[in-house]
Residue, then its C-alpha position, 0 to 999 in steps of 0.5 A: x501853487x494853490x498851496x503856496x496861493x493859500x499860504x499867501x492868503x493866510x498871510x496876508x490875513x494874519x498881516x491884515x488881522x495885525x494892522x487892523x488890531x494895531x489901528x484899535x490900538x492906536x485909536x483906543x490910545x488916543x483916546x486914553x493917554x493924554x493929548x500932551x504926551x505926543x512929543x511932536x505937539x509939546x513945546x520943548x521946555x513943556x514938562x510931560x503931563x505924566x510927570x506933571x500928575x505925578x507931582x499933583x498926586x504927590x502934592x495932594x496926597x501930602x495935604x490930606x497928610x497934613x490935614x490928617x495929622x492936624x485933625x489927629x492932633x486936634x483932637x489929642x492935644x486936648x485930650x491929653x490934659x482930659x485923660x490925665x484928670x484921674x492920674x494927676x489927682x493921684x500924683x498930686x496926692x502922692x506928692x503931698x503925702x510924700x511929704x508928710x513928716x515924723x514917724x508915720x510918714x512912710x506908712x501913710x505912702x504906703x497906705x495911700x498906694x494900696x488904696x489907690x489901687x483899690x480905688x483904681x480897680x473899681x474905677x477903671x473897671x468900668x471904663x467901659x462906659x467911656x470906651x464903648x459910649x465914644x465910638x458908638x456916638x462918634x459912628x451914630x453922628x457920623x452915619x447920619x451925615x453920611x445918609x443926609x449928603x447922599x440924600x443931597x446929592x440924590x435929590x439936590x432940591x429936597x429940603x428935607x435933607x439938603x440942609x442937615x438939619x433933619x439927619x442932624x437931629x436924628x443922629x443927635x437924637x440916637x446919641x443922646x439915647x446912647x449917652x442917657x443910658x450909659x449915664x443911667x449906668x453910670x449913676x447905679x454903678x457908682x452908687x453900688x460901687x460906694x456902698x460896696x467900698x464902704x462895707x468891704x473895706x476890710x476885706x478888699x484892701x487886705x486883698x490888696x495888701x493893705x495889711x501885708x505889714x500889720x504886726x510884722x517886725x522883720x528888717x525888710x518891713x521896719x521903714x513901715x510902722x504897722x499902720x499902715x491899713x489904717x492909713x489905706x482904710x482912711x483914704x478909701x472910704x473917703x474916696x469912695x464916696x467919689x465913685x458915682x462922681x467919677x463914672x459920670x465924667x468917664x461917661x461924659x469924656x466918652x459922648x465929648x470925644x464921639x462928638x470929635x470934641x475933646x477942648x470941653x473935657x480939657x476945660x473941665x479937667x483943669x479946673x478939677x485940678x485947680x481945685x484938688x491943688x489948692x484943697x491938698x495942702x490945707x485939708x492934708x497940712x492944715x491951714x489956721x482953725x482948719x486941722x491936719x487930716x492926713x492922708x483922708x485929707x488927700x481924699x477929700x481934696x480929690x472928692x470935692x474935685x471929681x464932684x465938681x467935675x461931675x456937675x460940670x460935665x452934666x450941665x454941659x452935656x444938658x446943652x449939647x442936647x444929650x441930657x434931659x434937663x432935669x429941672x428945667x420945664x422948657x427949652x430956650x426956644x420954649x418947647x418943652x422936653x416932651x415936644x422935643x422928644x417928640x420932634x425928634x422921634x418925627x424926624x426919625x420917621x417922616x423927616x419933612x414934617x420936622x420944621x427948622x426948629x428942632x436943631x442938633x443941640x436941642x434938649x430930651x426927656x428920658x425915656x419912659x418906664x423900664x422898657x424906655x430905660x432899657x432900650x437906652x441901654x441896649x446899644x451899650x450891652x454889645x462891647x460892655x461885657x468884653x471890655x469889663x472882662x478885659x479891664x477885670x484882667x488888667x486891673x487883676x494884674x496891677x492889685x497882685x502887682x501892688x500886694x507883692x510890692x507891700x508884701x515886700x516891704x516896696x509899697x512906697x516905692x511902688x506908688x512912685x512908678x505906679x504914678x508915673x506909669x498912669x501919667x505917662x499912659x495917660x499922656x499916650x493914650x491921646x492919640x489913641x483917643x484920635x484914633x478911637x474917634x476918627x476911626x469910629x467917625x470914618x466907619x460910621x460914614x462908611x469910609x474903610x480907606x479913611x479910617x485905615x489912615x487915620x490908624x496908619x497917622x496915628x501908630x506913626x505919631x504915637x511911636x515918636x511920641x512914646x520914643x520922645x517921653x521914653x528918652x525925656x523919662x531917663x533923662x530925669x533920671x534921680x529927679x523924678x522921685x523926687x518930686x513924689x517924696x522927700x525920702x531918700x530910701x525910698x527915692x532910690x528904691x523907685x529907680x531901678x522900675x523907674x528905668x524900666x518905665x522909661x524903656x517900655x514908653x514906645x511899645x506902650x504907645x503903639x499898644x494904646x494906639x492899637x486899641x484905640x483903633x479896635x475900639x473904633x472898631x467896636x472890635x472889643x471881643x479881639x481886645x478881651x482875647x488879647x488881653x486874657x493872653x498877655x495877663x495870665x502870664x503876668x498873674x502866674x509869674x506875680x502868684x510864683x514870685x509870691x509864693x517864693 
């Protein structure tokens, strides 16, 4: 009996301990699940709250996709005309001295792709400068915003930052420190560039492949009079002098896109355009008193366009308060370059003693002497080094790629889908330039879950569109070198790797988009690995087809 006595009690126990979990439960639950799923308290023909938050969740996770894909298309739509400043000069070129006519014509093709490479190589050697430049912009604007909303919400009635204008200025102000010094490397790049063009000439373009032909009589080599070194000498050295012109916009491109503004680069880049189409036919034909220069017509034309380009650019950043103005002792308010500075570096300090004056488009003075310089340009120096070797590799590959073509006696043709391929690239590259600075913005404000969006949007855009201009590319078909020459050899020569450019359009873009969003990243040490692994086969591969 006592055993079955304590056996009953251990029961009724373990039955008590039971009831009284199941009571917590119950009461824990009324307090969590929603007061409409007791079935007997809703109407009948009332929807379940679960399923009604559902539909909510669904709904808004729908509008900030659509908020999300019309601010990456805000931003690549007009980016799209700023990256094609370059390319669409160099087609525009190609078209006009494709049409050129007698004995020389097809050597002068040929030439302006060799010198067009050269050109290319020195150029985009140091895209850096626009690569590095808009993520660290777009991180230190968006870092400042960050700070000032959450200094809002910690003290609601401070003034120092309830506003914006103080954390405003002092992102603006570091951006501007950044931008300074990109321009400063800029400017003694280009310059080094020019001279460096100017004295190598020789040497670089037969590098090249500027003089693969020179002196050559074989049949594969016929269609090419052996002029055509001059004709690459005469572009380059009149094209080099457009470098230091030419850094300046990859700078200025770079701060517009940090600032998450890629219109102004549009606006800029189209009135180059404007320019290089209407200097073309008269500098490259002649026109009345005006005699034909050929070929170094074509760099001239595009000369002119980069430098006016490069003004615009400059006078635009002036009033966006990240140039210093060089001739102008005061800003529209009337302080002076010093004063500004000055309020700027008080905002940095003790924010409060800034007055409302100082605003986010204020004008700055250069820093002084070569420690100022040097600061400026220190923000710079953490991913210059592995986007400059990544881009050496690159670049590497196109020259050899270029100098096996004219070895081969295909420099015409090569230019043709060498040009198409940068449109195309370019054209792409948009929405990797959306991606750079959503990215870039979303980790400076410390949104992880943000810019892993931004990146998802974008890789899924940029496979559509690289499918859609892949398809747009083979369907054109015979047309498309036809709009770079008139000559039927070489027209049909251009289409066999014409067709391959088509087929490689969606991989391009997922590429793109791929370092765009590295690059927002800052993860430039990743992008130069990747790349050293994809180029050595290429350069190995181009070094056994030459030596066959």
């Amino acid at each position: 009996p006592s055993a079955r006595r304590c056996a009953r009690d251990a029961s009724g126990a373990s039955h008590g301990f039971a009831r009284s979990r199941d009571r917590d439960r119950s009461r824990r639950g009324a307090r969590c699940v929603p007061r409409a799923s007791s079935s007997d308290d809703r109407d009948p023909g009332e929807p379940s709250t679960s399923a009604s938050s559902v539909s909510e969740a669904a709904e808004r996770s729908s509008n900030e996709e659509k908020s999300l894909d019309a601010r990456i298309w805000a931003l690549a739509l007009p980016a799209v005309a700023s990256l094609l400043l370059d390319p669409v000069l160099g087609a525009v070129d190609t078209a006009f001295v494709g049409r050129l006519e007698g004995e020389g014509a097809a050597a002068a093709l040929g030439g302006l792709a060799v010198a067009t490479t050269v050109f290319n190589f020195s150029f985009k050697l140091f895209n850096f400068l626009a690569v590095v430049t808009g993520p660290l912009v777009a991180s230190q604007i968006a870092a400042a915003a960050a700070k000032n909303a959450s200094r809002a919400s910690d003290t609601p009635g401070d003034d120092s930052g309830g506003d914006g204008r103080v954390d405003g200025t002092v992102g603006r102000a570091a951006a501007a420190e950044t931008v300074r010094g990109a321009m400063t490397l800029a400017v003694a790049l280009g310059v080094s560039a020019t001279l460096a063009l100017e004295i190598g000439a020789d040497g670089v373009l037969a590098w090249a492949g500027g003089n693969a032909l020179e002196g050559t009589t074989t049949a594969s080599s016929s269609i090419y009079p052996p002029t055509i070194h001059s004709e690459a000498e005469a572009y380059l050295r009149v094209r080099a002098l457009s470098a230091p012109a030419a850094l300046v916009g990859t700078v200025a491109v770079g701060a517009f896109r940090g600032l998450l503004d890629t219109k102004t680069p549009l606006l800029v880049s189209g009135g180059a355009n404007v320019v290089n189409l209407v200097l073309d036919p008269i500098l490259i034909f002649g026109l009345g008193p005006m005699p034909a220069f050929g070929v170094a017509g074509a760099a001239a034309a595009t000369t002119a366009a980069e430098w006016i380009a490069a003004a615009a650019f400059w006078a635009l950043l002036v009033e966006e308060g990240l140039l210093p103005r060089a001739f102008a002792s005061s800003d529209a308010g009337g302080k002076s370059g010093d004063e500004v500075l000055k309020r700027n570096c008080e905002a940095s300090k003790a924010p409060s003693d800034v007055d409302s004056e100082v605003g986010a488009s204020t004008a700055t003075s250069p820093p002084s002497g070569v420690r100022g310089w040097a600061k400026a340009l220190k923000p710079l120096a953490a991913g210059s080094a592995s986007q400059l070797a990544r881009t050496l590799l690159i670049q590497a590959v196109l020259v050899r790629a270029t100098a096996e073509a004219s070895g081969a006696g295909a420099a015409g043709a090569h230019q043709i889908c060498i040009q198409v391929w940068w449109v195309t690239l370019f054209a792409l590259d948009a929405l990797a330039v959306a991606a750079q600075s959503l990215v870039a913005a979303s980790l400076g404000a410390g949104d992880v879950p943000g810019a892993r969006r931004a990146a998802e949007r974008s890789l899924s855009w940029a496979l559509a569109a690289g499918t859609a201009v892949g398809v747009g590319l083979l369907v054109a078909g015979p047309m498309v070198p036809r709009l770079f020459t008139d000559d039927a050899d070489l027209a049909r020569a251009a289409l066999p790797s014409l067709t391959s450019v088509a087929l490689l359009q969606p991989l391009n873009a997922a590429v793109f988009v791929g370092d765009g969003v590295l690059q927002g990243a800052a993860d430039f040490e990743y992008l130069a690995v990747a790349m050293a692994a994809a180029a050595t086969p290429a350069l190995v591969s181009l070094s056994v087809v030459g030596g066959a």
